[in-house]
C-alpha atoms as one frame of an Amber mdcrd trajectory, in Angstrom:
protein
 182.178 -34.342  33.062 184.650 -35.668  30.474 187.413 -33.158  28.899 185.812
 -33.321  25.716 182.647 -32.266  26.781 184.081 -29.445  29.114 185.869 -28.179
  25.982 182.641 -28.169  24.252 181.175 -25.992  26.908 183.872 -23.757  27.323
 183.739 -23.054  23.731 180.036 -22.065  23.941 180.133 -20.191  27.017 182.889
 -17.879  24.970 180.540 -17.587  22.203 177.560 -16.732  23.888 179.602 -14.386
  26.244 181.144 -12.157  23.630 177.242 -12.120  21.743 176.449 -11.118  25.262
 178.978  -8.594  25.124 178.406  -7.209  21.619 174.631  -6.617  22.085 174.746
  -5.524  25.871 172.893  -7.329  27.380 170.398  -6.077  29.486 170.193  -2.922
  27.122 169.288  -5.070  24.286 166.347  -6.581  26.797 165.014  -3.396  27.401
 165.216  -1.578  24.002 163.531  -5.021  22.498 160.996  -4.332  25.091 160.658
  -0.971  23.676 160.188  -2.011  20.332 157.411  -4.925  21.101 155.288  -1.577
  22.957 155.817   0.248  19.902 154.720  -2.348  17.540 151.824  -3.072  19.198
 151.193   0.702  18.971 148.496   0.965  15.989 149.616   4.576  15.325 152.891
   3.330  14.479 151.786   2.673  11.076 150.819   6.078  10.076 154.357   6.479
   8.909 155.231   3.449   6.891 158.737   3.408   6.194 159.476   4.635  10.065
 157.389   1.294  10.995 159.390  -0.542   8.241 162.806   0.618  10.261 161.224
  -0.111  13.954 160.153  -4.097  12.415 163.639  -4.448  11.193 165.192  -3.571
  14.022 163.178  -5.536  16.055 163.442  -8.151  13.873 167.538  -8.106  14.460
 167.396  -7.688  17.822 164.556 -10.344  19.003 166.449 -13.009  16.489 169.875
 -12.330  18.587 168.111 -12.769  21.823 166.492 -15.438  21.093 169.370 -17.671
  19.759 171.200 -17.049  22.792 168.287 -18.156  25.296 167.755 -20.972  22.953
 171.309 -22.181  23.238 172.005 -21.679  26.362 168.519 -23.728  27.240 169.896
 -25.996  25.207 173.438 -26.286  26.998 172.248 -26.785  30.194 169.720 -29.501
  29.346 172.174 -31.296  27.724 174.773 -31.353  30.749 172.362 -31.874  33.276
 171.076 -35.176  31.145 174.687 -36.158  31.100 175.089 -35.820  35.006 172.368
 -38.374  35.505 173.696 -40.515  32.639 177.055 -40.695  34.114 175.474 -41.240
  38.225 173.566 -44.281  36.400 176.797 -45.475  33.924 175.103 -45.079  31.288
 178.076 -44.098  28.477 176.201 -44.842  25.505 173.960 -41.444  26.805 176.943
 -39.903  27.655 178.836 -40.204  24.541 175.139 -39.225  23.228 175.230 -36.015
  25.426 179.097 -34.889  24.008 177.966 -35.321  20.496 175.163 -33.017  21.265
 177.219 -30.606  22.918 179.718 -30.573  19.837 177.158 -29.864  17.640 175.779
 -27.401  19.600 179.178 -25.531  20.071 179.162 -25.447  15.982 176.153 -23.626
  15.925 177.008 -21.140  18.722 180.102 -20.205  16.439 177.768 -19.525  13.661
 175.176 -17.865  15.774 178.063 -15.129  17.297 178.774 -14.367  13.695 175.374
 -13.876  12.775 175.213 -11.803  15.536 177.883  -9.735  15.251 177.187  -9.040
  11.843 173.767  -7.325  12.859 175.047  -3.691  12.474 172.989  -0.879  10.671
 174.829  -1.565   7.188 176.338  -4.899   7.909 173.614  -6.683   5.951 174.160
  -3.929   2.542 176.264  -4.773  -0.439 179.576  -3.149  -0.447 182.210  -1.266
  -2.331 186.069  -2.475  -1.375 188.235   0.386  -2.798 191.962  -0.760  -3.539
 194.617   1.569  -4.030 197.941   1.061  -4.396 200.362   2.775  -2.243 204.218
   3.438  -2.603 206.296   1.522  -4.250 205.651   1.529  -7.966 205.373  -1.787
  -9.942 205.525  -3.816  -6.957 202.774  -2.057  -4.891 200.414  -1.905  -7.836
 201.087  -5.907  -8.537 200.289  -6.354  -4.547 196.911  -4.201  -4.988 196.143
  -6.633  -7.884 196.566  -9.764  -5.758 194.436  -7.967  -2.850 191.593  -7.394
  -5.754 191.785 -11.356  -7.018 191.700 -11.900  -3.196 188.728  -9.896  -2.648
 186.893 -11.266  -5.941 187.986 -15.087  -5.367 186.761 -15.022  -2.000 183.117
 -13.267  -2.730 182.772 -15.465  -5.717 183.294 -18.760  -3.414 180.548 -17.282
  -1.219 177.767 -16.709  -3.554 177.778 -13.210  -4.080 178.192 -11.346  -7.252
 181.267  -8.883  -8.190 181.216  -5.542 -10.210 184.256  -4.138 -11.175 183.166
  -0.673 -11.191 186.686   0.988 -11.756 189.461  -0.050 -13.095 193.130   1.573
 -13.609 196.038  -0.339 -14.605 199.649   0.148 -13.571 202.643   0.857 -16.462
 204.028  -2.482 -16.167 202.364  -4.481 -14.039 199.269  -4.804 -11.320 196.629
  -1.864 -11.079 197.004   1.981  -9.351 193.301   1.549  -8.007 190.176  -0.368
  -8.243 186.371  -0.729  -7.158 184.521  -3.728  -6.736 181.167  -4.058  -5.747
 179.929  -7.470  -4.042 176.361  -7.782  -4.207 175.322 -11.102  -1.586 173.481
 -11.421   1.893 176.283  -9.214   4.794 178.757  -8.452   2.357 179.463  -4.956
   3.866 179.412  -6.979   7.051 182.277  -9.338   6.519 184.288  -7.139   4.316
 184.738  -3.659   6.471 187.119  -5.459   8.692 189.649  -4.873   5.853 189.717
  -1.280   5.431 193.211  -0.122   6.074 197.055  -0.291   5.041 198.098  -3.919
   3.884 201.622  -4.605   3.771 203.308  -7.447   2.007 206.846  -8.309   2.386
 208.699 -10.681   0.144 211.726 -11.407  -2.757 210.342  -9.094  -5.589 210.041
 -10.726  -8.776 211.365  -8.005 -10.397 214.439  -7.279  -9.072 216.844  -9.096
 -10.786 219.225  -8.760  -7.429 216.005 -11.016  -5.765 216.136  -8.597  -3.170
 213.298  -8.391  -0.765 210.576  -5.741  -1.072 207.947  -4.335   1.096 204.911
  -3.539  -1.029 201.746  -1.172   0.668 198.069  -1.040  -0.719 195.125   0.568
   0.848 191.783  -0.697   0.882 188.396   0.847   1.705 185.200  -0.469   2.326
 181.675   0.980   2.589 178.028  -0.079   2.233 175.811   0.703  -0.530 173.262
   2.635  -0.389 170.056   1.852  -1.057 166.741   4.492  -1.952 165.584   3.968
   2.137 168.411   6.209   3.354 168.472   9.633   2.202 171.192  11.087   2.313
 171.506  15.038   0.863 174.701  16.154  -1.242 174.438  19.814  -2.558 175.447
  20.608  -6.238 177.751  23.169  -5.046 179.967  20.964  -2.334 180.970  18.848
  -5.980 183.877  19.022  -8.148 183.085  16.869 -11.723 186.050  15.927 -13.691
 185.715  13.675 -17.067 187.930  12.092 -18.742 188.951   9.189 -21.108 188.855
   6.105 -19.513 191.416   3.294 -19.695 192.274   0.005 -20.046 190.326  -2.367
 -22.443 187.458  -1.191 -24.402 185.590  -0.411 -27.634 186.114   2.873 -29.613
 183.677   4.879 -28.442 184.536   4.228 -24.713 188.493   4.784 -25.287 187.743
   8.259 -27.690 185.258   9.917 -25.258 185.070  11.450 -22.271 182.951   8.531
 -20.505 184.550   8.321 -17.328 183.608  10.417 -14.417 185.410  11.640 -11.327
 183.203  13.662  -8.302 185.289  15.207  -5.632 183.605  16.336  -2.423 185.015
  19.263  -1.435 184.143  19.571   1.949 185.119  16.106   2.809 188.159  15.661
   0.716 186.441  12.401  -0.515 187.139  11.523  -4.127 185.463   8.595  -6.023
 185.214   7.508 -10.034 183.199   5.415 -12.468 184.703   4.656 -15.815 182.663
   1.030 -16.572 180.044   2.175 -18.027 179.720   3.316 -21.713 178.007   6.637
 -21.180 179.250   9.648 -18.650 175.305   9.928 -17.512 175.692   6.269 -15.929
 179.181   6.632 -14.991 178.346  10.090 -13.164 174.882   8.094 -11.561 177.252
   5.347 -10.043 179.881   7.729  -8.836 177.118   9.482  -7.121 176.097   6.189
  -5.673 179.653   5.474  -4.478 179.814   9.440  -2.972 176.629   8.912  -1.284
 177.784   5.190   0.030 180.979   6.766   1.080 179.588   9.541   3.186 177.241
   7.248   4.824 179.671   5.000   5.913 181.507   8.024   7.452 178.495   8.896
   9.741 178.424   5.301  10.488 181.867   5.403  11.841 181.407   8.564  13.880
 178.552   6.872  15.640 180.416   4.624  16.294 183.066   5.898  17.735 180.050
   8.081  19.856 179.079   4.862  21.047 182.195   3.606  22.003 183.302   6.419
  24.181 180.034   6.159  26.277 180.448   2.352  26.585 183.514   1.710  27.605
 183.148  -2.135  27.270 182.804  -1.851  23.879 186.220  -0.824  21.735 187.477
  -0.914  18.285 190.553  -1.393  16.450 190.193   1.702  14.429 187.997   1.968
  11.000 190.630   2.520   8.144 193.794   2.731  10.397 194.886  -0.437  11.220
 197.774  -2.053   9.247 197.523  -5.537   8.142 201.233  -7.236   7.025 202.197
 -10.596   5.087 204.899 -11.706   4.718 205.663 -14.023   1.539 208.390 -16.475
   2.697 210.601 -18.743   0.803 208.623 -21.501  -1.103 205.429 -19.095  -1.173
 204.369 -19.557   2.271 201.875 -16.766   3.095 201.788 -15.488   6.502 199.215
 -12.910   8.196 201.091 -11.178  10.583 197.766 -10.184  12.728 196.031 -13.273
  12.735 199.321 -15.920  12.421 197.306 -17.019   9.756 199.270 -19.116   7.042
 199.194 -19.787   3.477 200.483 -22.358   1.417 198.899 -22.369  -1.546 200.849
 -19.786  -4.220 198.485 -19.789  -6.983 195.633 -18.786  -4.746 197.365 -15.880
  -2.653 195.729 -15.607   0.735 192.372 -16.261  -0.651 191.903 -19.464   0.750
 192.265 -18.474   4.187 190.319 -15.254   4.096 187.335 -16.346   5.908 189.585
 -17.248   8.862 191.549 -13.814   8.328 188.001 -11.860   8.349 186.248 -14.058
  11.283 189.598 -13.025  13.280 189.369  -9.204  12.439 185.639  -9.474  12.917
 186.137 -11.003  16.569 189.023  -8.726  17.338 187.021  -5.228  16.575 184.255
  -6.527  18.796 186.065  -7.859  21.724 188.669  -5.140  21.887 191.718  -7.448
  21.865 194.985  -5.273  20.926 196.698  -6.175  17.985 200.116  -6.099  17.354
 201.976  -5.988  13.843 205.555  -7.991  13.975 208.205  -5.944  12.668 209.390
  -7.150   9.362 211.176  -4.727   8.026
């Protein structure tokens, strides 16, 4: 078989293998086995929205399964029709056979990403919190380039963005903000990024040009819609209101409008200050509380499921620290994924589907990651 071909193989063999991986394999056989039974069960639809979770669940699963069987089916038709091409010199099949195989390695790529974005939540909306960290001025300007990253990027990929909270530094950037992005797997793509992102570069305001390192945080979790019911108790809340800031009309700069809910046995604290009125500021807060929560159960599961199945491990939800570095003649560089920029005026954003597809691949496979020392 030619090189070119072999390289298209070996590409889809890796792609099938870590779908493979990510579903478990004969598990996923056996619980969609489960689910055909109970589907065919007519008692199953004496409790609607329980047989509304059991189709969509089978629905994920049997789509996964099938896309691998199909390509693979696919792969080995294709090189066995090349084997006879090449006994009977026939190139013209042959070069037939690689551009089949090339095309068919493209659509294993998108397949594993499908696939691996077929977790509970994945296919929710989501909230990307970004805070900046120490630093002053220069972390709050970096937490404003992570939020025109974050916005640039969904906007590109046909979802919708909400600025739902807003808080602007003294000088510069913003202390915190949440977006919203409203399109098909947002939560999906975007909870690779929760964590500590670190930028390192000359600051543009220090006169001396001396170089800076700059920390924001950024957290991510689903929306949640009326399906999952999740209970939060009156008493467990602390309600603060407030003035809110930045631009705005009279009334919603010279009333109390914005709303902040601290959970008290969690420690989590969220805020709403885009709306006009403190009763729909306080109903999206709630909806961020309630998103926020959920997306903690999410993570203890999986951590639950992790430590039973040991083939399956995670770079941490929320820990893992992702560093740039922003080199002489604006050069971006992702220190995790080697990924680099060139383009100043559109900072990082235009390679943040590569910098996502790597953090998505490396929390599924397992692979260690190791942040370079900059400092």
């Amino acid at each position: 078989m030619r090189a070119e071909a072999q390289a298209h193989v070996d590409q889809i063999n890796a792609a099938m293998a870590l779908v493979r991986r990510f579903l478990v394999w004969d598990r996923a056989l056996r619980r969609l086995d489960e689910l055909n039974a109970r589907v065919e069960d007519p008692r199953l639809w004496d409790d609607p929205k329980q047989a509304q979770s059991v189709m969509q669940e089978r629905r994920r699963l049997d789509e996964a399964v099938a896309a691998v069987k199909a390509i693979e089916r696919e792969r080995d038709d294709t090189i066995e029709l090349m084997e006879m091409a090449e006994a009977e010199g026939d190139s013209a099949l042959v070069d037939e056979g690689v551009a089949s195989l090339a095309a068919l390695a493209q659509r294993a790529e998108a397949d594993k990403v499908q696939a691996l974005l077929a977790g509970e939540a994945d296919a929710n909306n989501s909230y990307i919190e970004v805070n900046a960290g120490a630093g002053g001025t220069e972390s709050q300007d970096w937490a404003e380039m992570l939020q025109r990253m974050y916005t640039r990027w969904a906007e590109r990929h046909g979802m919708k963005v909400e600025l739902v909270d807003h808080h602007a530094g003294e000088q510069a950037g913003i202390k915190s903000a949440t977006l919203l992005l409203k399109g098909e797997n947002a939560y999906g793509w975007a909870k690779t990024e929760s964590g500590v992102h670190r930028l390192v570069r000359i600051s543009p305001y220090d006169s001396s040009a001396r170089r800076h390192t700059s920390f924001a945080s950024v957290w991510v979790y689903p929306e949640v819609d009326d399906d999952i019911e999740i209970e939060v108790q009156e008493k467990d809340l602390r309600i603060d209101t407030y003035r809110a800031s930045g631009a705005g009309g009279q009334h919603i700069n010279t009333t109390d409008s914005a709303v902040r809910i601290t959970h008290i046995p969690t420690g989590i604290v969220v805020s709403c200050q885009n709306q006009r009125s403190q009763h729909k500021n306080r109903a999206e807060a709630m909806k961020q509380l309630k998103a926020r929560l959920f997306e903690a159960e999410l993570r203890k599961r999986e951590e639950e499921a992790n430590a039973v199945n040991a083939t399956k491990t995670d770079i941490g939800w929320g820990h893992q620290i992702r560093s740039y570095v922003l080199q002489p003649y604006q050069l971006v560089k992702d220190l995790r994924t080697g990924v680099t920029s060139t383009a100043p005026s559109d900072v990082l954003d235009g390679d943040l589907d590569r910098f996502m597809s790597a953090a998505l691949s490396q929390r599924v496979t397992g692979e260690k990651v190791d942040v370079e020392d900059v400092d």
